[in-house]
DOBAKOL-110046 format. One record per residue (C-alpha): residue in one letter; x, y, z. Coordinates in Angstrom, 3 decimals, decimal comma, m for minus. Layout:
residues N
+----+----------+----------+----------+
| aa |        x |        y |        z |
+----+----------+----------+----------+
|  A |        X |        Y |        Z |
...
+----+----------+----------+----------+
//
This chain:
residues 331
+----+----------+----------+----------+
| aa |        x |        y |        z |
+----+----------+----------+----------+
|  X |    0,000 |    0,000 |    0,000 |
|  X |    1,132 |    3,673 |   m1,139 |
|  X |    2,037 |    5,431 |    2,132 |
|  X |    0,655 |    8,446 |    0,869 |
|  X |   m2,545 |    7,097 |    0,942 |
|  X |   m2,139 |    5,143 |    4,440 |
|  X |   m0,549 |    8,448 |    6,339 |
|  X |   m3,292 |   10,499 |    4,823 |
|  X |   m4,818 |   12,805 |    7,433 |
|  X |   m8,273 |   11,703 |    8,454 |
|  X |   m8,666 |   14,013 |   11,606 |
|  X |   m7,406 |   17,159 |   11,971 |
|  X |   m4,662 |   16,261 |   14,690 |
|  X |   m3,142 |   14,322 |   12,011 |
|  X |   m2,813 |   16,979 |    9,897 |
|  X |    1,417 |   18,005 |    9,543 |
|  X |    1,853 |   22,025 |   10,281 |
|  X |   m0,637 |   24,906 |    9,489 |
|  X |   m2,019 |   25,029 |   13,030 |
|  X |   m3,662 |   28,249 |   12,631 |
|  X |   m5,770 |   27,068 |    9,660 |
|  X |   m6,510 |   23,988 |   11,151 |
|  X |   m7,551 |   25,749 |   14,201 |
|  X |  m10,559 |   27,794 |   12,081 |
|  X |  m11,453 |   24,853 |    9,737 |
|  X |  m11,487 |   22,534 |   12,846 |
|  X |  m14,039 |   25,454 |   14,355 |
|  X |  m16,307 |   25,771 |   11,586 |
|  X |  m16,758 |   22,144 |   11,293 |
|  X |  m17,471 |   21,485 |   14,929 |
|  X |  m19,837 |   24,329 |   14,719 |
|  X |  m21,662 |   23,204 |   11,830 |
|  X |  m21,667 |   26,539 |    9,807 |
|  X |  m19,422 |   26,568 |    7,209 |
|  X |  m18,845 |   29,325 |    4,615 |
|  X |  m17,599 |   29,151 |    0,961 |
|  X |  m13,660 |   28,244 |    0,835 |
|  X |  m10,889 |   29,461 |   m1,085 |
|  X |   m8,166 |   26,968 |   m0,411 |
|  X |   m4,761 |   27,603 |   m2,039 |
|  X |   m1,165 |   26,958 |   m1,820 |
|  X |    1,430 |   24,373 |   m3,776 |
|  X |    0,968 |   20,750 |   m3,975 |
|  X |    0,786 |   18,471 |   m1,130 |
|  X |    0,811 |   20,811 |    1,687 |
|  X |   m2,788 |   19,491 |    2,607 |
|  X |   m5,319 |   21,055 |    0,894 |
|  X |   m7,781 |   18,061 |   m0,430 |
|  X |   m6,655 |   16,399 |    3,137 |
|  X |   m8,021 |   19,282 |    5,259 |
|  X |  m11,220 |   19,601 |    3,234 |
|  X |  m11,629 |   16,000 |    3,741 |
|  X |  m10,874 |   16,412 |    7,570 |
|  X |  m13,672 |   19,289 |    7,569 |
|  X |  m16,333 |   16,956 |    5,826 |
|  X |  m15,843 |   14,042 |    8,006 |
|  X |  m16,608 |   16,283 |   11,191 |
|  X |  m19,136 |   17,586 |    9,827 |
|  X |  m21,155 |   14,569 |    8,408 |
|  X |  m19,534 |   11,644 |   10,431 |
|  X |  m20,700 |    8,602 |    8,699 |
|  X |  m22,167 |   10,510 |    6,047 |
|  X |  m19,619 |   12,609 |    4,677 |
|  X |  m19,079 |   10,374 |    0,884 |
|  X |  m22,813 |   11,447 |    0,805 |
|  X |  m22,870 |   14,840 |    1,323 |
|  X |  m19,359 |   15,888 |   m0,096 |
|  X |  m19,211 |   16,156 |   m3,992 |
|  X |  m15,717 |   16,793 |   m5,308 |
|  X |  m15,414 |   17,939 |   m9,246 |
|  X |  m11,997 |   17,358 |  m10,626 |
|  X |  m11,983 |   21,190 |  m12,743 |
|  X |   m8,653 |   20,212 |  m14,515 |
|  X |   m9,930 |   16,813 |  m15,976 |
|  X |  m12,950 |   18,260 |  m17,020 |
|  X |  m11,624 |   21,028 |  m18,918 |
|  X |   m8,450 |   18,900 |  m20,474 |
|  X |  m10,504 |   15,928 |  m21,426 |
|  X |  m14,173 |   17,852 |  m22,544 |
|  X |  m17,250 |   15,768 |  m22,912 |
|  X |  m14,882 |   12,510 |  m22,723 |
|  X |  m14,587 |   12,818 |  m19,110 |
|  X |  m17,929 |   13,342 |  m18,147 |
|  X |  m19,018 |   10,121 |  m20,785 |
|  X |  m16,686 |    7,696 |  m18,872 |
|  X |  m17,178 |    9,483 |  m15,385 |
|  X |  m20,449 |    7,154 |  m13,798 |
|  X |  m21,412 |    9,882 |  m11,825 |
|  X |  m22,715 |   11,813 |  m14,947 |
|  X |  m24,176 |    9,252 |  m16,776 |
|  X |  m27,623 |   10,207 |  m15,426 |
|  X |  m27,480 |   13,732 |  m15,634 |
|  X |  m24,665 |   14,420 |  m18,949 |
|  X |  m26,261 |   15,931 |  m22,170 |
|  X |  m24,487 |   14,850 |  m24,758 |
|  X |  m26,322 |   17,140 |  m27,299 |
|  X |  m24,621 |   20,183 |  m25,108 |
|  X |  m21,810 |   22,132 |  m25,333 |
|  X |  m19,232 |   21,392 |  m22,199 |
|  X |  m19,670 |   24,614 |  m20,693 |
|  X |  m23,300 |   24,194 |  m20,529 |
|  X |  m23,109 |   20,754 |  m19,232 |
|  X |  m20,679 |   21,698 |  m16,278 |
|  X |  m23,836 |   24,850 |  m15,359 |
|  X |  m25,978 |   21,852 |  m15,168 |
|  X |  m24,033 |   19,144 |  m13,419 |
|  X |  m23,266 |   21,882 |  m10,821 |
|  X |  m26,949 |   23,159 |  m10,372 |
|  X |  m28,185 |   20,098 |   m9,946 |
|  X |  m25,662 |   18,889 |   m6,891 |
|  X |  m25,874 |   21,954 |   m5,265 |
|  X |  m29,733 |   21,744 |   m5,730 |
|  X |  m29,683 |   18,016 |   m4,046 |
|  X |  m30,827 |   18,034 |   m0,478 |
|  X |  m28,362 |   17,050 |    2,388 |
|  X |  m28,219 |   13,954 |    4,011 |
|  X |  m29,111 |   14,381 |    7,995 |
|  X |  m27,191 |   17,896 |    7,461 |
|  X |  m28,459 |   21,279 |    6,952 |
|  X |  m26,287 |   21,697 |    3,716 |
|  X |  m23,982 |   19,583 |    1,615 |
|  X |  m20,278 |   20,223 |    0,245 |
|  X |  m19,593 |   20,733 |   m3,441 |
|  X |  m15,651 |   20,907 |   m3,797 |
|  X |  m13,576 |   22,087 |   m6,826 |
|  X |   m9,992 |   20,533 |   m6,783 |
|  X |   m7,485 |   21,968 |   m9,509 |
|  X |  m10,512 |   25,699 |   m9,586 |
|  X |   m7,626 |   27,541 |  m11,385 |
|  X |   m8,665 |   25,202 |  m14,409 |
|  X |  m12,163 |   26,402 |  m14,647 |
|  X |  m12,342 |   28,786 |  m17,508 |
|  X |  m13,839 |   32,593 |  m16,968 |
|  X |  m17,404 |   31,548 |  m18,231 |
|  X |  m17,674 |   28,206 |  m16,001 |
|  X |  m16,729 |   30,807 |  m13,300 |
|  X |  m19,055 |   33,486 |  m13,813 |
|  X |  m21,547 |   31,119 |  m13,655 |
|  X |  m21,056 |   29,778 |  m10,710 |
|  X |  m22,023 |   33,568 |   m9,466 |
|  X |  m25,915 |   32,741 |   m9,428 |
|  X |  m25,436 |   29,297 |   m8,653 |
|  X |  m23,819 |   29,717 |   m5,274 |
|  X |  m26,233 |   32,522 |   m3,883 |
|  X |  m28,971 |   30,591 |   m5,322 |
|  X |  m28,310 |   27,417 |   m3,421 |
|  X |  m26,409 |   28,789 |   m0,340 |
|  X |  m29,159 |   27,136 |    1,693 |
|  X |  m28,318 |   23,580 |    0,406 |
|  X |  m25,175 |   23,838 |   m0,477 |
|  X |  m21,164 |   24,939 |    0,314 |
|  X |  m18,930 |   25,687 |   m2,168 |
|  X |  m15,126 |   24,863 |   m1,589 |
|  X |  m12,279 |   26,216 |   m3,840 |
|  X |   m8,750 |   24,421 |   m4,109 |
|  X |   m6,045 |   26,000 |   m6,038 |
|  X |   m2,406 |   25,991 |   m6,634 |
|  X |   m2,701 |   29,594 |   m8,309 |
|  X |   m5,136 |   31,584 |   m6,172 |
|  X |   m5,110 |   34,625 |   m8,808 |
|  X |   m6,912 |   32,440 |  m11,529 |
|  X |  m10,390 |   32,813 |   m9,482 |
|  X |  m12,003 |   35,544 |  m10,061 |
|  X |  m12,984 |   38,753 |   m8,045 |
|  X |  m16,949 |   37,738 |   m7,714 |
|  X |  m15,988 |   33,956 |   m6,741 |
|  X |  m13,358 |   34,664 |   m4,043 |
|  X |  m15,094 |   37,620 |   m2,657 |
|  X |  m17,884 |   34,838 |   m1,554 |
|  X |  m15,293 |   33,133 |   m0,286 |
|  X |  m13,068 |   32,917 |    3,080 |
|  X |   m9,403 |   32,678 |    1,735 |
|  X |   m7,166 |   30,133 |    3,624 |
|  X |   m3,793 |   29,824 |    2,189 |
|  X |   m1,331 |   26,226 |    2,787 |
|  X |    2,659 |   27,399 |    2,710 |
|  X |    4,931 |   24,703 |    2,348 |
|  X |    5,565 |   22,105 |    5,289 |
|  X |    8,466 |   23,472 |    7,314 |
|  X |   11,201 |   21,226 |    6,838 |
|  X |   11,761 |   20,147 |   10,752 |
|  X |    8,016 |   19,449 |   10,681 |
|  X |    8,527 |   17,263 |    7,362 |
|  X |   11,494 |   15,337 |    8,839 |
|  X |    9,697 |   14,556 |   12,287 |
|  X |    6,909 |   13,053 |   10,553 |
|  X |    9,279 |   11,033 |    8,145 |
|  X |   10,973 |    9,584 |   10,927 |
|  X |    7,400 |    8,759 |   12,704 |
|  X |    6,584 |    6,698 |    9,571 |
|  X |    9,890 |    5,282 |    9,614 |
|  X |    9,582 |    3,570 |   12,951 |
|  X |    5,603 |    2,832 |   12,090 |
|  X |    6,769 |    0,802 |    9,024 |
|  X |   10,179 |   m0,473 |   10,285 |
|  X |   11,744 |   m1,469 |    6,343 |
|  X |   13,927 |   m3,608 |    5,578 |
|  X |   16,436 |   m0,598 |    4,254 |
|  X |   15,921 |    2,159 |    7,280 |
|  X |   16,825 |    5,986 |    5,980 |
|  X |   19,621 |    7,949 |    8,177 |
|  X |   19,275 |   11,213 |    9,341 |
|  X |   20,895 |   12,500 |    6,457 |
|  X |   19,146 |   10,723 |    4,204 |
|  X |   15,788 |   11,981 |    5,059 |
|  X |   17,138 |   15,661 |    5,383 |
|  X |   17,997 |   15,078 |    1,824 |
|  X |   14,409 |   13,869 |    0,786 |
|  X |   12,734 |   17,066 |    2,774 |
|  X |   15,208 |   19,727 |    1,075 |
|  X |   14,520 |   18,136 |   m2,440 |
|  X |   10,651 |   18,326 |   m2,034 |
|  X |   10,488 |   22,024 |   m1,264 |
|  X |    7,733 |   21,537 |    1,235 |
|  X |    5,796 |   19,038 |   m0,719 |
|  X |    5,336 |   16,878 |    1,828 |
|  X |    3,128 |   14,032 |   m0,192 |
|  X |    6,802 |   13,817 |   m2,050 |
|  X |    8,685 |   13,611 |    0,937 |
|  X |    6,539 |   10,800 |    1,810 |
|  X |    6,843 |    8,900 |   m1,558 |
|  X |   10,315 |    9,700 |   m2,179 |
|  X |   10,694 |    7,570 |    1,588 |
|  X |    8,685 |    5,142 |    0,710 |
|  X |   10,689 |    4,360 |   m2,361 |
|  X |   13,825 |    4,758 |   m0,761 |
|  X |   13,052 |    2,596 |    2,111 |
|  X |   11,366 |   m0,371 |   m0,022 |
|  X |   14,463 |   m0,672 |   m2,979 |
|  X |   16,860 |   m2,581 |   m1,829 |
|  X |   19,178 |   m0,467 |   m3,479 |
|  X |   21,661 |    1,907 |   m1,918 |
|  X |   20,953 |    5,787 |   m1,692 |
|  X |   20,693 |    7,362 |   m4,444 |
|  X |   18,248 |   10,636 |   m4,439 |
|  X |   18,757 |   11,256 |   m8,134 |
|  X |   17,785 |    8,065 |   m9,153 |
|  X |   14,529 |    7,578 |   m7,063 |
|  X |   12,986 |   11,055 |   m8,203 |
|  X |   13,331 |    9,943 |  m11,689 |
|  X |   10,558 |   10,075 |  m13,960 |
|  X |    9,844 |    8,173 |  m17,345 |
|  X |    8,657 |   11,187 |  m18,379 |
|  X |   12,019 |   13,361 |  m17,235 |
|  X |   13,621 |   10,744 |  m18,860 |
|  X |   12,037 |   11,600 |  m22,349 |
|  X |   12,812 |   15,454 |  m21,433 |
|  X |   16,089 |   14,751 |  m20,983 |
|  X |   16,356 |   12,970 |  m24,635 |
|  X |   15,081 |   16,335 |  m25,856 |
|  X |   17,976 |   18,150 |  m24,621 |
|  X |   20,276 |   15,878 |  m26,517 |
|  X |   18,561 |   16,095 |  m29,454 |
|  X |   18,513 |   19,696 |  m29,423 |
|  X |   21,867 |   20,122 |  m28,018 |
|  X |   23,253 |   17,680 |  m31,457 |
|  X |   21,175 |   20,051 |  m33,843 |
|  X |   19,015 |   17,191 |  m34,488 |
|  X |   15,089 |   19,051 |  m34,759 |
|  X |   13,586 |   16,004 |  m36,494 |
|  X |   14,427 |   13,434 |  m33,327 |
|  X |   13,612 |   16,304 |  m30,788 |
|  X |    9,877 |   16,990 |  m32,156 |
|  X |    9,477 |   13,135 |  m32,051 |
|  X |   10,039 |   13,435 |  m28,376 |
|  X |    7,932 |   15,681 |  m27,757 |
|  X |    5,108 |   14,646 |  m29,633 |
|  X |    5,217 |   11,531 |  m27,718 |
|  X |    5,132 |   12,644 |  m24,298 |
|  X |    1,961 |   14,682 |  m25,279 |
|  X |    0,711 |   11,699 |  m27,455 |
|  X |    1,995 |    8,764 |  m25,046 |
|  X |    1,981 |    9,896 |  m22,325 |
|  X |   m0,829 |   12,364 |  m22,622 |
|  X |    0,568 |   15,496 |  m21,410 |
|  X |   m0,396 |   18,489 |  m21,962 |
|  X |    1,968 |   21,307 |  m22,822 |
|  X |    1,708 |   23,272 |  m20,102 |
|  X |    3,151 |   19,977 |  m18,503 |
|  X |    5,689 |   19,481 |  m21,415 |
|  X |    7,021 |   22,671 |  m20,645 |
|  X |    7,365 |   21,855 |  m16,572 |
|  X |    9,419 |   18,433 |  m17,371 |
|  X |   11,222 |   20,564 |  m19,441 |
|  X |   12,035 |   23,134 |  m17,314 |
|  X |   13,590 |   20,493 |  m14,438 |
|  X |   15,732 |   19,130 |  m17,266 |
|  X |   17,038 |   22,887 |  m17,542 |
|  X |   17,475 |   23,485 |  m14,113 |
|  X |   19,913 |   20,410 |  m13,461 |
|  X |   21,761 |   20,029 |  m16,299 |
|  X |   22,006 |   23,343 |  m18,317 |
|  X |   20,495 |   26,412 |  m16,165 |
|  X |   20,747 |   28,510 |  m19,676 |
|  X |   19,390 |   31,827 |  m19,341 |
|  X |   18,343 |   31,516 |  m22,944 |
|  X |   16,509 |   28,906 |  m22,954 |
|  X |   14,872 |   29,778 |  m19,416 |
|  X |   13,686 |   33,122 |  m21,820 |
|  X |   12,515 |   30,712 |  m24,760 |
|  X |   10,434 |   28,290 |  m22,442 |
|  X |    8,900 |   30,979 |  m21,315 |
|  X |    7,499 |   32,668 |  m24,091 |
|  X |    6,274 |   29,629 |  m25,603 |
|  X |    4,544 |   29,123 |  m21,798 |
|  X |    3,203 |   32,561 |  m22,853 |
|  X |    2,266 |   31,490 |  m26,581 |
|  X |    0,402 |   28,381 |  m26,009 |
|  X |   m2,387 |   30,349 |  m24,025 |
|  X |   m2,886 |   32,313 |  m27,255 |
|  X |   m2,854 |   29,748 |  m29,303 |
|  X |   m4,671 |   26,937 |  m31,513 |
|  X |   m2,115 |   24,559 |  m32,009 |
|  X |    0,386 |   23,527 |  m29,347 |
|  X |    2,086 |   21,287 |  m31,306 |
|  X |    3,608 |   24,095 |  m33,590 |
|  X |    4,459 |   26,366 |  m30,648 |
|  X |    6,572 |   23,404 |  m29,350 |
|  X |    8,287 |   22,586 |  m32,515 |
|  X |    9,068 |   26,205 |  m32,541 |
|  X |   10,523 |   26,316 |  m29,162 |
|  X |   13,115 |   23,288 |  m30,401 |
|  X |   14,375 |   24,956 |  m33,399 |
|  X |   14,791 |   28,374 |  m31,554 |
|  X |   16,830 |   26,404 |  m29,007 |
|  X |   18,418 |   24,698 |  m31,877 |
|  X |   19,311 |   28,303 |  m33,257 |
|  X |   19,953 |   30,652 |  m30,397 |
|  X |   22,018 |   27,915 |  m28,192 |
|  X |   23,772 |   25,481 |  m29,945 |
|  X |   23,344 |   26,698 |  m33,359 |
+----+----------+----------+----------+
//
């Protein structure tokens, strides 16, 4: 079993740093009046945990029932696709409807459903930053609307993507990175939970929470993978990606002129590997900042970042960005 899943907070106690939001989520939920959320801050500092941890006090036994949680980045990426495969929208998907209206309806009608032994039920928004401006403005009506039936619950990694009218409804609580002594103490308290066959030194584990940058759902599965093996140390190795892997390959291809073998690449992680490129960008990116750190190309990946928003095909922008590599660096 993942350890990421069997440390997961279920109370608040459990919950690593951030004692002051705890403290006012934990008081909310024993109270039983809970406004609309804006949750932000980087990945795995405890966002989705704490909401969870909010939903089980305040439903108990109930809280699958009355908490609905809407993926925003897979339905946006993937379009109708998602909500055809997705079993919770068989019933209530119109497939002779554009996405945007479908989302308006899907959300009306949970927020519209009556709570279960509760005066109001949770609808919750992971990845919100993905919901384009129209699927936010229409959320406007929907949460005054329904404010008797239903909370709404933001969670972000880039707070400035929601707009004014949606976060002024909201209560903003904001997740920093997990302070690396707090990281490391809870590392070590899995440690001697688990007792592996391979146990991680002192070092070692300072070496895992400086690496993750306060991510500590990383910390925890770089551990786990260092603890379960067999091999010796080796931080480098363990964080390594299939998927860094093929970044890396695109370096060398560029770096040996070769445009041809470097737009294969990338075409395949977004193909493959289905990535978008946003995400071809971020592999990227680490692939820069360990081997090359370039200020050129640090300037080229980020106006094709900049390009692909304003643009229909992605594809072309990130051919482009090879053969200006190509050209500008080791032309």
């Amino acid at each position: 079993m993942l350890w990421i899943e069997k440390y997961r907070p279920a109370v608040f106690e459990e919950i690593v740093g951030h004692e002051r939001v705890v403290q006012h989520l934990g008081s909310f939920a024993s109270g039983g009046s809970l406004p609309h959320l804006l949750i932000s801050g980087p990945h795995g500092t405890g966002k989705s945990a704490a909401v969870e941890c909010v939903a089980r006090r305040l439903y108990g036994d109930h809280w699958v029932e009355n908490c609905t949680v809407i993926h925003a980045s897979d339905l946006f990426l993937l379009g109708k696709k998602y909500l055809e495969d997705d079993d919770r929208y068989a019933h209530i998907y119109r497939k002779d409807e554009s996405l945007i209206n479908n989302f308006k309806h899907i959300i009306r009608w949970y927020a519209s459903l009556q709570p279960l032994n509760a005066p109001f039920k949770m609808v919750v928004i992971d990845d919100a930053s993905a919901l384009t401006h129209d699927a936010q403005s229409s959320l406007r009506r929907t949460m005054e609307r329904y404010s008797g039936t239903c909370r709404f619950v933001f969670c972000t990694t880039h707070p400035a993507a929601i707009i004014p009218p949606i976060a002024s409804r909201c209560i903003p609580f904001f997740f920093g990175p997990v302070a690396p002594d707090l990281a490391s103490a809870h590392l070590k308290s899995i440690l001697a939970k688990e007792k592996p066959g391979r146990c991680c030194s002192d070092d070692e584990i300072d070496l895992i929470v400086q690496d993750s940058g306060g991510d500590l759902r990383r910390s925890v599965m770089l551990l786990q993978v260092a603890a379960e093996s067999g091999e010796p140390f080796d931080l480098a190795k363990f964080r390594e990606t299939e998927t860094g892997m093929v970044a890396a390959a695109i370096y060398s291809a560029i770096a040996a002129g070769d445009g041809i073998s470097a737009n294969r690449r990338i075409e395949s992680l977004m193909i493959q590997y289905g990535l978008s490129a946003g995400e071809v960008l971020k592999e990227l990116r680490k692939v820069l900042k360990r081997e090359y750190n370039d200020p050129r190309i640090a300037c080229a990946l980020a106006d094709t970042d900049y390009l692909i928003g304003h643009c229909n095909n992605e594809y072309i922008q990130l051919n482009a960005l090879a053969a200006r590599i190509i050209d500008e660096v080791f032309g």
